[in-house]
N, C-alpha and C positions, 0 to 999 in steps of 0.2 A: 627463816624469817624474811621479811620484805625489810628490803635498807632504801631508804632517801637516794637521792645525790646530792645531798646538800646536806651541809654541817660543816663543823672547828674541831677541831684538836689543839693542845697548847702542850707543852712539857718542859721539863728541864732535867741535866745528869750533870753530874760532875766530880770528879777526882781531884787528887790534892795539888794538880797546879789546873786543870780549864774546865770550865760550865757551860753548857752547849743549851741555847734554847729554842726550842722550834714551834715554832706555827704552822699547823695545815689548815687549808681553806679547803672547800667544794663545791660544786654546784653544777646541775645536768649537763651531759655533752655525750652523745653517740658512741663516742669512746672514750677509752684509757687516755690522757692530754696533759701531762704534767708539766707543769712551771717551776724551777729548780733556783730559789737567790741562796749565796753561800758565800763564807768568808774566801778568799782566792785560793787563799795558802792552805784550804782544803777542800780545793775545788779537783782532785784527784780523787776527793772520794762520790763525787757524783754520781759515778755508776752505781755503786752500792747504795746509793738514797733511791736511786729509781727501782733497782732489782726491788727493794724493802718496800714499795708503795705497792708494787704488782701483789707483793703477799696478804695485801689487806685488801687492795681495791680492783674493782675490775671495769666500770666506767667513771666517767665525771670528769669535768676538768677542775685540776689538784696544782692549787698556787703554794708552794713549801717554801718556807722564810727560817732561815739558819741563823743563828749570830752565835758567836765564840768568845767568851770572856777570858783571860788569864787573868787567875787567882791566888797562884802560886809561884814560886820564884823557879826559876830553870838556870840550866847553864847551856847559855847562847854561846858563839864564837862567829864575830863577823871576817871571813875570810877575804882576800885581796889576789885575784884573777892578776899580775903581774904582765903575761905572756903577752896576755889578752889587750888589758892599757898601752901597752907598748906597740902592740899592734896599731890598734885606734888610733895614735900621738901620730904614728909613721902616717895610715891614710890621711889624718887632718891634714899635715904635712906636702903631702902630693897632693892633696886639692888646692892647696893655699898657692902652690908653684903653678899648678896646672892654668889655673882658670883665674889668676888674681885675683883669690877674693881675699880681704881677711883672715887669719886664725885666730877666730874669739872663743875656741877650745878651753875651759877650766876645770881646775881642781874638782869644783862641784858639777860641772858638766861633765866630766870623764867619772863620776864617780856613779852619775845616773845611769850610765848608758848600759844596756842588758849585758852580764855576766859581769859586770867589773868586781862588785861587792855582792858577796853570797852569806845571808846570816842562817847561819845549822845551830841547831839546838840535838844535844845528846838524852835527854830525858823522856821522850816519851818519843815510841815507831810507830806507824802507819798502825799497825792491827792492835795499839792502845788506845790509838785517838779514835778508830771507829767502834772503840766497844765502849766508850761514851759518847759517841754522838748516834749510835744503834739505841742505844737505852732512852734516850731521849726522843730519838723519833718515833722507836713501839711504842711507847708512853702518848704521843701527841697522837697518832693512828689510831688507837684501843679507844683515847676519849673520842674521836671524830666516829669513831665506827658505831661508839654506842650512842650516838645523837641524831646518827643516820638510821641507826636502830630503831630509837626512839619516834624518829618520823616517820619510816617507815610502816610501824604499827600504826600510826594515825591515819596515814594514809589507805593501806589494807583495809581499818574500819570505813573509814568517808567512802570506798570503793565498792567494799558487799554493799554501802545502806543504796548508794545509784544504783546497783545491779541490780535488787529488790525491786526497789522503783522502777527500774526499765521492765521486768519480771511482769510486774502490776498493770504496767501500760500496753505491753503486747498481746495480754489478756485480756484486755478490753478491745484491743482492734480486732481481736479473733472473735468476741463476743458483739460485734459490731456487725459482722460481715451477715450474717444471716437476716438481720436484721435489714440490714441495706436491699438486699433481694429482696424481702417480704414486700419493701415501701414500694423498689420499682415495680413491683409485679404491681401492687395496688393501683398504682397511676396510672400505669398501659390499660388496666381494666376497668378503670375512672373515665381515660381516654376515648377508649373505644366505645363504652356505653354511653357517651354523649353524639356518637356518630352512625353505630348500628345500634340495633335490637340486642338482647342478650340472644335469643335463637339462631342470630346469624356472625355473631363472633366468633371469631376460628381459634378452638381453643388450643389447639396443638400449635398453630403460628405462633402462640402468644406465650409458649411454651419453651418455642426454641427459642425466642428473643430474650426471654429472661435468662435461659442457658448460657445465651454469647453473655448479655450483657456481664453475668455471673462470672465467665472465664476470664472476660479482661479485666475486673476487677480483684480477680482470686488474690490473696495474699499468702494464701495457706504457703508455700515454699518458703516465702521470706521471714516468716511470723518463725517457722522450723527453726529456720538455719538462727535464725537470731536467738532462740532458745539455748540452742547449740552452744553458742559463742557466749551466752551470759554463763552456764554453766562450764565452760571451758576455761573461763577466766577466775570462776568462783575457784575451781581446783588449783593454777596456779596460783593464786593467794596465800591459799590453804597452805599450799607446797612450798610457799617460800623460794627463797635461793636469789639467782641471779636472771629473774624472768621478765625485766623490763623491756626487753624487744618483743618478746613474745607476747606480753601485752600490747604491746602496740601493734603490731602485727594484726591481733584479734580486735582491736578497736576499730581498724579501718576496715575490718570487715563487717563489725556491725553497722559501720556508714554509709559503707554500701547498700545493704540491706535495709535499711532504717530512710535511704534515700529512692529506692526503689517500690517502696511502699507508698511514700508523701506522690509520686511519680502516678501510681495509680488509683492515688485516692482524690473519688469523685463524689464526696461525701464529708460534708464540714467537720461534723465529729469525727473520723477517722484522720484528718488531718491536723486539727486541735494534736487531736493524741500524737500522731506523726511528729510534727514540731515539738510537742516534750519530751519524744521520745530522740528526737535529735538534740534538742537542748542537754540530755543528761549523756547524750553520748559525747558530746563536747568538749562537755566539764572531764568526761573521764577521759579524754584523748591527750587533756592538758595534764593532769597527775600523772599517767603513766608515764609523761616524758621525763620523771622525774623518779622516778624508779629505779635501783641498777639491774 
């Protein structure tokens, strides 16, 4: 199936002491680009939220919002680093001799400062706390993946019905071209019969100039390869999966072709057609960027 890159996921898990709730955002980007907000004190499980997003998603840029509720009572123990403060009192100590400054060192300033006070909690180890915040983030993934799902089908339809369309229109510039011939042939022999005789118009001249005129207008290769690439895209559709480059890929080559046509059309109605037919390659160059 065809997935978006854009959609939400929401979830929540929780056990008898924390509830972990998470938001995922999306929306296009060339690659995989993930944005990680998490409570601090389980910001060691970072890796394992990122490894968990690659199993769901493969482009888009992906904003993840974590919050942690305790629910339940635990047993904490705030421990006291001794060694540690005794250390720090000593440096304040030689700074205060060294350089005469003050020692405005406190109680609550020696209590902030890193490692003095560690609060451990015995109730729950790393591989409990990620098998509730794992639960909650497949939960927030599965809804986000079926809403990219969800658009993606929309988009797949809005896609065949431009294909169609484009299908329609290059059929008409094919059914155009013989027609173009027939008119210039008529006006060289409009032409010429206001300046010769018809017994002395050379009809074999008049033969090769509709020829060139014919080559340099020819579209026949362009009109092919653009067949080509409508059907090549109709099959990745069909095929689903993760074919967003590779549409894109095939759109810019129908631009080219689609530009190289308007290039040699010397003939109103064929470029009427030309510009619709670039107008819808447009529209479709902008959805496919939003494709994964």
């Amino acid at each position: 199936m065809i997935r978006s890159m854009t959609g939400f996921g929401r979830a929540e898990a929780a056990n008898d002491l924390l509830k972990f709730t998470v938001e995922v955002k999306t929306v296009n980007h060339r690659y995989l680009d993930a944005s990680v907000r998490m409570p601090k004190e389980y910001a060691y499980l970072e890796t394992s939220v990122r490894s968990e997003l690659k199993r769901y998603l493969e482009r888009g840029k992906v904003d993840v919002a974590i919050t942690c509720e305790v629910i339940g009572e635990a047993d904490y123990e705030l421990l006291l680093n001794e060694h540690l403060a005794q250390e720090y009192v000593d440096a304040y100590a030689r700074l205060e001799q060294k350089f005469g400054l003050k020692n405005d060192l406190t109680v609550s300033r020696l209590g902030s400062l890193n490692g003095i006070l560690t609060l451990t909690g015995n109730s729950m180890n790393e591989e409990e706390v990620w098998a509730v915040l794992q639960k909650a983030l497949d939960g927030a993934l599965e809804v986000l993946v079926k809403s990219r799902t969800a658009e993606g089908e929309n988009l797949r339809n809005d896609l065949l019905g431009k294909l169609d369309e484009m299908d329609s229109l290059v059929g008409r510039i094919q059914e155009r071209y013989p027609e173009i011939i027939e008119e210039y042939k008529e006006r060289i022999n409009a032409k010429i019969a206001e300046i010769l005789s018809d017994d002395q118009a050379d009809q074999s001249r008049i033969a090769a100039e509709v020829v060139l005129y014919a080559d340099k207008l020819a579209t026949d290769e362009e009109t092919v390869r653009l067949r080509s690439h409508i059907s090549s895209m109709r099959k990745e559709l069909t095929k689903g999966g993760d074919v967003g480059r590779k549409l894109d890929f095939i759109a810019q080559e129908m631009n080219r072709e689609a530009n190289t046509i308007l290039s040699k059309a010397n003939d109103l109605k064929t470029a009427d057609i030309g510009i619709s037919l670039k107008t819808d390659i447009e529209k479709i160059r902008e959805q496919v960027q939003n494709i994964e």
